[in-house]
C-alpha positions in Angstrom: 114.7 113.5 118.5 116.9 112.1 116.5 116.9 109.0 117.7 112.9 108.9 116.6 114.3 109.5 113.5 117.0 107.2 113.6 114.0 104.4 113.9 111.0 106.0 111.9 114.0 105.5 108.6 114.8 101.9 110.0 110.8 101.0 109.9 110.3 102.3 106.2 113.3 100.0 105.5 112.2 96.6 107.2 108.6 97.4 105.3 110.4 97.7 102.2 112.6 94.7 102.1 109.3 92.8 103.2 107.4 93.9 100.5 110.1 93.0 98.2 110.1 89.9 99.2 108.4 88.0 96.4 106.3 85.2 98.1 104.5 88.2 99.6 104.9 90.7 96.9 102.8 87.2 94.8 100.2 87.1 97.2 99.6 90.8 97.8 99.1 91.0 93.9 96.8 88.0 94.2 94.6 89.6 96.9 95.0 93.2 94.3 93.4 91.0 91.6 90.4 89.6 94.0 89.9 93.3 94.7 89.9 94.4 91.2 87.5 91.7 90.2 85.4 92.2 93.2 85.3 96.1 91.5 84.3 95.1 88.2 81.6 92.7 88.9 79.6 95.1 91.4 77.8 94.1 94.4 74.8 92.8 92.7 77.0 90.0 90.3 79.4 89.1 93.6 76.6 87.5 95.6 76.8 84.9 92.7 79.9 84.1 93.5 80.9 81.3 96.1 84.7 81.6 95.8 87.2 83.0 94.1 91.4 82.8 94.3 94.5 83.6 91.8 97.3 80.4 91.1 99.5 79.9 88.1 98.4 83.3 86.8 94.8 82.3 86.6 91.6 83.3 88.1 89.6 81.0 89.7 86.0 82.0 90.2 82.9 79.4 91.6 79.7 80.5 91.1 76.2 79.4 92.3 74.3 80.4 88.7 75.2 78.6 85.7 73.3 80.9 83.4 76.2 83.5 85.0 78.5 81.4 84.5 78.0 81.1 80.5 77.7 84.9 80.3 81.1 85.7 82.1 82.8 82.7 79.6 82.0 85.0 76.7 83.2 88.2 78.4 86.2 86.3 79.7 89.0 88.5 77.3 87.6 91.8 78.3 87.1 90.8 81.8 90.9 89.6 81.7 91.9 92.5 79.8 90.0 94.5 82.4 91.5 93.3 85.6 95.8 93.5 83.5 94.9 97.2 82.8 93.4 98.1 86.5 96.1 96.4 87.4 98.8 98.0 85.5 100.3 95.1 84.0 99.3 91.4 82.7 98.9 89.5 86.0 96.3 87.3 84.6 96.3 85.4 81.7 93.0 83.3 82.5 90.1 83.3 84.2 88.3 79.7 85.0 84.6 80.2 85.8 83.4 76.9 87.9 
């Protein structure tokens, strides 16, 4: 028994030095964000979009509709101020619509 124990406490410990790890710790925020703006779009908005991805602390988002496009550029500060608060903190300080 104790030896489970013994390894169950040395697993939590290998999962929390690789979380802290901050090349992963950067992309598992960056995949958080996608998530978050995935959320706050909704289904019927996300079909719009061809691609998204997080670099330099900005939000990349392509989108097949230019009419879209133009309505999410004068939303962009509550749609940034959106995703830092879901978030917890200020992750993003842009958002780039393409």
């Amino acid at each position: 028994m104790r030896k489970a124990s013994s390894n169950i406490n040395s697993l939590s410990n290998v999962i929390r030095k690789i979380i802290k790890n901050s090349k992963l710790s950067n992309r598992l925020d960056n995949i958080k964000v996608i998530e978050i703006w995935e959320e706050i779009i909704g289904k019927n908005l996300q079909k719009y979009v061809i691609d998204s991805k997080v670099f330099n602390n900005k939000l990349y988002i392509k989108l097949k509709s230019s009419t879209l496009r133009n309505e999410l550029i004068f939303k962009k500060t509550e749609l940034i101020d959106k995703i830092n608060n879901n978030f917890g903190k200020v992750i993003i300080n842009d958002i780039i619509f393409n």
